[in-house]
C-alpha positions in Angstrom: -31.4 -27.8 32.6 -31.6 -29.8 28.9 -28.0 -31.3 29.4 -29.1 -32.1 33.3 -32.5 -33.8 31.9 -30.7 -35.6 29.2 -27.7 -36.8 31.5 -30.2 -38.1 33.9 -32.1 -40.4 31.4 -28.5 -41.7 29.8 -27.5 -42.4 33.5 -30.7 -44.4 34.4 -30.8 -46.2 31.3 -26.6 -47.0 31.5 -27.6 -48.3 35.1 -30.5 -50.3 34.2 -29.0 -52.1 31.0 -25.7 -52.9 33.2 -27.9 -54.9 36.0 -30.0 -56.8 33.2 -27.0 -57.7 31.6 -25.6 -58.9 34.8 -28.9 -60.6 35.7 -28.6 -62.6 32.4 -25.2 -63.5 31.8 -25.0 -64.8 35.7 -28.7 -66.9 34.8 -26.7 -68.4 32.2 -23.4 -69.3 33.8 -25.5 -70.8 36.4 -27.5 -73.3 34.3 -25.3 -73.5 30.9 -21.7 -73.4 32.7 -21.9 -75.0 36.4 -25.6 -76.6 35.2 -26.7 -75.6 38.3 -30.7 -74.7 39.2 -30.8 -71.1 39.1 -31.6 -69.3 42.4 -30.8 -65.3 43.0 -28.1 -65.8 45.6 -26.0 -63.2 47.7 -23.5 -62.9 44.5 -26.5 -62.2 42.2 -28.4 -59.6 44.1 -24.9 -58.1 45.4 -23.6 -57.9 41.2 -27.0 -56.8 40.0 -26.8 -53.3 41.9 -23.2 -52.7 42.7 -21.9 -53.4 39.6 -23.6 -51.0 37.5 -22.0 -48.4 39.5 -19.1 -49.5 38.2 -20.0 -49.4 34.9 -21.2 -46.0 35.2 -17.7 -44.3 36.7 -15.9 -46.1 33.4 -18.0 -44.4 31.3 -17.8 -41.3 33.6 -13.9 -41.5 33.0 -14.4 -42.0 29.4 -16.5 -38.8 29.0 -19.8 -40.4 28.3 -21.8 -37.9 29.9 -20.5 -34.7 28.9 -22.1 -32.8 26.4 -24.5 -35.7 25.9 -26.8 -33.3 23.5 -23.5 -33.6 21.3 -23.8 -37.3 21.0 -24.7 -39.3 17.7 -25.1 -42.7 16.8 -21.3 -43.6 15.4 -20.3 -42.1 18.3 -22.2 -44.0 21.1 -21.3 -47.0 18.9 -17.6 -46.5 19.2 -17.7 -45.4 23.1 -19.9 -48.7 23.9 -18.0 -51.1 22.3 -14.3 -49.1 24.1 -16.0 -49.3 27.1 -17.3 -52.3 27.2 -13.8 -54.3 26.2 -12.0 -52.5 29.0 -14.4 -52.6 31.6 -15.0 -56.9 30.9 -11.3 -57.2 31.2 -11.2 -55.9 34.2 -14.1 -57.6 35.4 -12.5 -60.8 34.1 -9.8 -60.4 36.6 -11.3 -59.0 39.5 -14.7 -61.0 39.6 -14.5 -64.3 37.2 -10.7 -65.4 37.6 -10.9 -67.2 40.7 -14.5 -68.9 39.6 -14.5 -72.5 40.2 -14.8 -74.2 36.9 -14.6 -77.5 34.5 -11.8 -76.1 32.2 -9.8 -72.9 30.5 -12.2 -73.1 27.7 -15.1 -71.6 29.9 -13.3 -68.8 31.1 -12.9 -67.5 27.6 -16.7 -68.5 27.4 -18.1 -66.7 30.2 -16.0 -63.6 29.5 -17.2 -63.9 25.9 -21.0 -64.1 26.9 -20.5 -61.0 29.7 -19.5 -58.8 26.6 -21.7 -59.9 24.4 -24.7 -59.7 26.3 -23.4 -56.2 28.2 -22.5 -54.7 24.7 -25.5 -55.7 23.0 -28.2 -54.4 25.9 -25.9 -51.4 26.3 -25.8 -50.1 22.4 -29.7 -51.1 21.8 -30.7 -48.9 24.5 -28.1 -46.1 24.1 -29.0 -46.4 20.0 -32.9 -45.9 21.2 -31.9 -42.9 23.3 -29.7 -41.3 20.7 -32.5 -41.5 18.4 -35.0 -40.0 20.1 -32.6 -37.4 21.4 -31.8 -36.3 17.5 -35.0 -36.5 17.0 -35.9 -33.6 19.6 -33.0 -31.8 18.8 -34.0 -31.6 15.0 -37.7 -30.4 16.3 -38.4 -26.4 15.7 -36.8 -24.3 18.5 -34.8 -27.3 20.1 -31.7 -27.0 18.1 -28.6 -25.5 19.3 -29.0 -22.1 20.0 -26.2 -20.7 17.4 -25.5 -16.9 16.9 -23.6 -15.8 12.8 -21.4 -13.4 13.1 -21.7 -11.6 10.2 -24.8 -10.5 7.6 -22.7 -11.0 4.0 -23.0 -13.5 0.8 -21.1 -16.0 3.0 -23.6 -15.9 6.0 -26.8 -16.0 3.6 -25.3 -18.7 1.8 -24.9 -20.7 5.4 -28.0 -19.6 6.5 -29.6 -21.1 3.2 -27.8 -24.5 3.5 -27.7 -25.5 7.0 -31.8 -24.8 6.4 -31.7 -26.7 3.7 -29.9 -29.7 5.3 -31.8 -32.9 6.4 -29.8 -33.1 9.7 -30.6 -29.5 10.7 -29.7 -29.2 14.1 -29.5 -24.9 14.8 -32.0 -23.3 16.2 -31.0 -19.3 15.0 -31.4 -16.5 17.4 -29.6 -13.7 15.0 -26.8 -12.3 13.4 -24.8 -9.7 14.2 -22.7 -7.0 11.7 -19.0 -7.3 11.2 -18.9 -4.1 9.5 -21.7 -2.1 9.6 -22.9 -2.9 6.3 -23.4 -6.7 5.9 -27.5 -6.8 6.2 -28.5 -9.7 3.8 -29.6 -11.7 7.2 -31.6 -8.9 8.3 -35.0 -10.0 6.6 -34.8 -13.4 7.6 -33.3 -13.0 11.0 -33.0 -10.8 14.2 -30.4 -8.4 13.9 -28.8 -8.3 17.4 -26.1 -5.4 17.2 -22.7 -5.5 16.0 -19.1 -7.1 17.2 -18.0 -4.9 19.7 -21.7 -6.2 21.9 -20.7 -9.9 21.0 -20.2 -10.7 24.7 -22.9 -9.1 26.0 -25.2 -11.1 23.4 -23.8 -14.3 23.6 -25.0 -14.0 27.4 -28.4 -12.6 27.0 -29.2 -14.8 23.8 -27.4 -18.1 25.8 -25.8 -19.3 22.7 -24.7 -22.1 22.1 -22.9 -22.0 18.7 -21.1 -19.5 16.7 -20.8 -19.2 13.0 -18.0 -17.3 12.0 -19.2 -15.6 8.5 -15.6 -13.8 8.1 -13.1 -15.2 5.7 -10.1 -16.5 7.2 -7.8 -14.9 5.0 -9.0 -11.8 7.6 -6.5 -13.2 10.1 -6.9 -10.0 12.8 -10.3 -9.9 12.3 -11.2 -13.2 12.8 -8.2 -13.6 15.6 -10.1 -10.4 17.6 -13.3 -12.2 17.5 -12.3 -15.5 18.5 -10.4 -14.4 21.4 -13.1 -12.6 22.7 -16.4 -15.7 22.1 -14.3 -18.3 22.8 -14.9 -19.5 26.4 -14.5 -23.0 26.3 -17.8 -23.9 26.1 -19.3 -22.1 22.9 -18.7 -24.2 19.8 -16.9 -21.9 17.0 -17.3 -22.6 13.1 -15.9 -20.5 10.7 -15.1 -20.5 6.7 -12.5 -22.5 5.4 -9.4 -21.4 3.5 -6.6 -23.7 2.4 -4.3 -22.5 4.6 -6.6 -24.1 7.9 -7.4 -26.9 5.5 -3.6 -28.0 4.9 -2.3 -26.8 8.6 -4.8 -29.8 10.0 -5.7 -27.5 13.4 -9.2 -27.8 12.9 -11.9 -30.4 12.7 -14.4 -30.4 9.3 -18.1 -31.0 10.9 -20.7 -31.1 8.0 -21.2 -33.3 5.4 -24.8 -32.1 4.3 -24.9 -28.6 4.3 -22.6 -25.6 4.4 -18.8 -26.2 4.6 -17.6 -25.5 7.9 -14.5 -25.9 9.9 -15.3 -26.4 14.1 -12.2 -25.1 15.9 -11.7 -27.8 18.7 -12.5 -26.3 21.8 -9.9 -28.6 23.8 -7.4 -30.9 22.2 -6.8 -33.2 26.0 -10.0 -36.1 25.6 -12.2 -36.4 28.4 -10.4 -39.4 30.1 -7.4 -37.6 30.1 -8.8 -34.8 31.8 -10.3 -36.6 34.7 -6.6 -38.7 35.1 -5.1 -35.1 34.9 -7.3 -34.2 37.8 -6.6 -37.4 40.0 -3.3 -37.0 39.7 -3.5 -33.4 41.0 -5.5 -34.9 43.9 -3.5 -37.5 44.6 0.0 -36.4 43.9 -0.4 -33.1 45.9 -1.6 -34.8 48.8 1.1 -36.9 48.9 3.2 -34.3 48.4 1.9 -31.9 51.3 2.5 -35.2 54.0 6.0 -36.2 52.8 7.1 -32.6 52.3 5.7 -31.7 56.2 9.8 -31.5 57.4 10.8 -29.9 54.5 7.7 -27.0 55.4 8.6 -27.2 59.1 12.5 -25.7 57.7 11.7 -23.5 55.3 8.7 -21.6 57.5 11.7 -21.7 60.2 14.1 -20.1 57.5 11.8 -17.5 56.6 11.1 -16.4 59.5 14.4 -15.9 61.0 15.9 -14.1 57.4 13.4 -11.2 58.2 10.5 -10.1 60.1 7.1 -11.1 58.5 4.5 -13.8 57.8 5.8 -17.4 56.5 3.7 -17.4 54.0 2.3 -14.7 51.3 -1.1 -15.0 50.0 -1.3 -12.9 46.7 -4.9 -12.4 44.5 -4.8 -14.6 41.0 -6.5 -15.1 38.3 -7.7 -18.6 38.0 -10.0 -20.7 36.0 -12.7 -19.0 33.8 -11.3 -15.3 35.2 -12.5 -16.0 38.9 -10.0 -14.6 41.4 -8.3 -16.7 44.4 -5.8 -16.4 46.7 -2.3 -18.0 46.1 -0.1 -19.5 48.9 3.5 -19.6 48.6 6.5 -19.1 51.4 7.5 -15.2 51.4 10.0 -14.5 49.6 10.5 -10.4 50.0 10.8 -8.0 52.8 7.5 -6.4 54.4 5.4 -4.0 52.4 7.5 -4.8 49.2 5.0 -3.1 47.2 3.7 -0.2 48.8 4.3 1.8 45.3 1.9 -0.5 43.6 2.3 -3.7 41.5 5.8 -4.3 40.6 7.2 -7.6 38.8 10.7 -8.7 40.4 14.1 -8.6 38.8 17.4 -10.3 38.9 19.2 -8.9 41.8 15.9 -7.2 43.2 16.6 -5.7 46.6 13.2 -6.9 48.1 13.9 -10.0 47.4 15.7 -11.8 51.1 18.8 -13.9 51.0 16.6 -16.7 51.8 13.5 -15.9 48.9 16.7 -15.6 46.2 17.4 -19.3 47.1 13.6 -20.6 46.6 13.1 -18.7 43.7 16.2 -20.3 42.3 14.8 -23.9 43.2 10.9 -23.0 43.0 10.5 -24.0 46.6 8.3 -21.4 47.4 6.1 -22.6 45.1 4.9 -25.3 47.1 2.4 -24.4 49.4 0.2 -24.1 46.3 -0.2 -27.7 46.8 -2.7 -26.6 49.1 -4.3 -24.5 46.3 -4.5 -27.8 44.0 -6.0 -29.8 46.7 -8.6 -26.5 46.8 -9.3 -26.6 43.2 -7.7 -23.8 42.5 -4.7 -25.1 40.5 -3.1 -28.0 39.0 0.2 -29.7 39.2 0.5 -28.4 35.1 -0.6 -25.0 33.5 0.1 -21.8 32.7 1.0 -19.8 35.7 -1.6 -17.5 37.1 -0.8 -13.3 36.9 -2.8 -10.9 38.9 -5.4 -8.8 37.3 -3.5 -5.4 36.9 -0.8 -7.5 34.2 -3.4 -9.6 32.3 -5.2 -5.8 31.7 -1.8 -4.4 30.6 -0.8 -7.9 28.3 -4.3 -8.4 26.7 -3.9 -4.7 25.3 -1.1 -6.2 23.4 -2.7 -9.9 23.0 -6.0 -10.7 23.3 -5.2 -13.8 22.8 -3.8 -13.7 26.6 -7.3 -14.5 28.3 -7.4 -17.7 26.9 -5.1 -19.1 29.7 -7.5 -18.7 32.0 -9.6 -21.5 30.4 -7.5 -24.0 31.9 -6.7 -24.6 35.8 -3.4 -22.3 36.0 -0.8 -24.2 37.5 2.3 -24.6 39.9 4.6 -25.1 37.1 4.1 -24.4 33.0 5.9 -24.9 30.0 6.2 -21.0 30.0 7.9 -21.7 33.9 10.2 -24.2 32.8 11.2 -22.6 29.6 11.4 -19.1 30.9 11.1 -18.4 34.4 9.7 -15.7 36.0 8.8 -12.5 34.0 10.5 -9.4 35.0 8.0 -7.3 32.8 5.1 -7.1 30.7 7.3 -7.8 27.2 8.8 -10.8 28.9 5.6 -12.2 30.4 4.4 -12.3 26.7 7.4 -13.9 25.4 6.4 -16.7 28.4 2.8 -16.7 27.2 3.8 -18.1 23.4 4.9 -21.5 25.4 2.1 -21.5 27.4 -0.4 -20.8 24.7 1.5 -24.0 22.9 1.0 -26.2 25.7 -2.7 -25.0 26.0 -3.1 -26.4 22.4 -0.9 -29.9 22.9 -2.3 -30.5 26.2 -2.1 -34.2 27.4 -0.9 -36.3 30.2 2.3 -37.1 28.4 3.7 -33.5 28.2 2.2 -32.4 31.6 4.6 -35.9 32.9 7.5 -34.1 31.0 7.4 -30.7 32.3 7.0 -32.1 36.1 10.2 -34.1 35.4 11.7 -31.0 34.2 10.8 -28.8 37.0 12.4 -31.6 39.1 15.2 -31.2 37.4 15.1 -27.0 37.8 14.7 -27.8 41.7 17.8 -30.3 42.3 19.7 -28.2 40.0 18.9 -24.6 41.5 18.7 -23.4 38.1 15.7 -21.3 38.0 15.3 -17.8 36.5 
């Protein structure tokens, strides 16, 4: 409800500084450039409410309004003036390029004056919003609900310093113990239970940060309780050593106050993001309409290399652990599992001449388009398991459920580079690429692995 309140003011004030700016800067070209006698025409009453809508889907694209609690002044100052540079270009081109005017030398003057004047209305009001946000953020009991993991000299030391800071902006609901015996923090704040409740506290207490009071030279420790807070959405701190310092895979937060390191909850940007999910859209729709022969041939195939459905709809595990139904072209005989769960293998009798031939190419993959389309997947990420293996693999790695942070996809880095599992200890030799992609993520190395799988389906290479 705060983010929704706060979003809602940045959007209204966005919108509102956008049409005054348009208001102006058209005033002016009117009676400085074509010295003509101002009057609000069709143009002018068309450009003072459409075009802030424009304004606000660029900054929607450039991740404006997420996490807008999170934003401060250097910030705003930097996104304003991106923004506004991209978004006059493309204005210039669209809207003022085929203006009827007296020379070259006012198109670079009108353009000039519409940045200007949008800039300057846009960072004064954003400035006077971030301000006053801070400001009620700092205020007792508005602060960011954070959690310390841990009750040692480290976590009374943090406690101490982040209190002492003049840019305090945690509001504490507790500690918990790491081992039983770390109560320094017990006097000064609620003791909520030890690690092995974190989960369950983290909902009840709604938590918004975590402060990781365990040194990071206690790599299973601190590995064990970051795999099991770390949600996508919870902001993690913990204790610096050199080694995190000098590896560079972690962003340092405070300058006032206690040293911290904030592990970067997703390395893609906003912008990217949002392309990443266009492109799904857009792509697999495509895809489904041009690939409507290729269907009609392959649902014709499969039905006539055994009796069955065309198509086998299997339970996954999806984005933030929610189940959903994948689609792909059946590839086995009937009742292939009717002694439980079972992975396939090279040269598996269940599989039909047919399914050996789309497995090869990843053809029977692509129904899933559907499930992009859907929202289930995306073109790029890891590859989705069913519930009985992630229970078996997280035994071994916890680290494991952080795949389901992320969209899985149709193919993955894991897909390309390994191909399909066979078992458990080859599903978590795939899960070390896909766990690297989920930490390089970006459009560029999504592009690269969709040229590759091309490449794996023209070539029939496929394991």
């Amino acid at each position: 409800m705060k983010d929704r309140f706060w979003i809602a003011c940045l959007v209204g004030l966005d919108y509102l500084s956008a049409a005054f700016a348009w208001a102006v800067f058209f005033y002016l070209r009117q009676v400085y450039i074509e010295q003509h006698e101002f009057h609000p025409d069709q143009n002018f009453l068309l450009g003072t409410f459409l075009l802030p809508l424009f304004w606000l889907c660029f900054y929607l694209l450039q991740g404006t309004y997420h996490d807008v609690r999170r934003l401060f002044r250097m910030k705003v100052l930097i996104m304003s003036l991106g923004a506004t540079f991209f978004g006059t270009i493309v204005l210039f081109f669209t809207l003022l390029l085929d203006d009827q005017i007296q020379s070259y030398q006012s198109y670079y003057q009108l353009t000039s004056w519409l940045f200007a004047i949008h800039l300057s209305l846009l960072v004064f009001t954003r400035l006077v919003f971030t301000t006053i946000l801070i400001s009620y953020i700092r205020a007792a009991g508005h602060g960011f609900r954070t959690l310390i993991v841990g009750g040692n000299e480290s976590a009374l030391e943090i406690y101490h310093e982040l209190n002492a800071s003049p840019n305090m902006i945690n509001y504490f609901v507790g500690f918990i113990q790491v081992n039983g015996r770390d109560n320094l923090l017990s006097g000064l704040l609620p003791h909520l239970g030890k690690t092995p409740e974190i989960e369950q506290v983290l909902e009840q207490q709604q938590v918004e940060e975590v402060i990781i009071a365990v040194e990071s030279s206690d790599h299973d420790r601190l590995k064990d309780i970051i795999s099991r807070i770390d949600n996508g959405k919870i902001r993690i701190k913990v204790l610096p050593d050199m080694y995190t310092i000098l590896a560079g895979s972690v962003e340092m937060t405070n300058i006032y106050g206690a040293l911290l390191i904030e592990i970067n909850p997703d390395v893609m940007p906003y912008w990217q993001r949002a392309i990443k999910r266009l492109m799904d859209l857009v792509l697999s729709f495509l895809a489904l309409i041009a690939l409507i022969p290729f269907f009609i041939f392959s649902a014709i195939a499969v039905k006539l290399s055994s009796p069955g459905p065309i198509f086998y709809l299997q339970d996954r595990v999806g984005l933030n652990g929610k189940n959903f139904k994948i689609i792909k072209f059946r590839t086995m005989y009937v009742n292939a599992e009717q002694a439980g769960p079972q992975l396939s293998s090279e040269g598996d009798p269940r599989i039909t001449p047919i399914g050996r031939f789309m497995r090869k190419t990843r053809l029977d993959e692509f129904p899933q388009f559907l499930n992009v389309l859907l929202g289930q997947m995306s073109l790029v990420g890891p590859r989705p398991e069913r519930q009985y293996y992630i229970d078996q693999i997280v035994q071994v790695e916890p680290q494991y459920i952080h795949l389901t942070r992320v969209r899985p996809g149709i193919t993955s880095w894991g897909q390309v580079k390994f191909g399909y599992a066979e078992n458990v200890d080859q599903m978590l030799q795939r899960m070390k690429f896909d766990l690297i992609y989920l930490k390089n993520r970006s459009l560029a190395l999504d592009i690269k692995i969709m040229f590759y799988t091309v490449i794996i389906v023209f070539k029939a290479q496929g394991k």
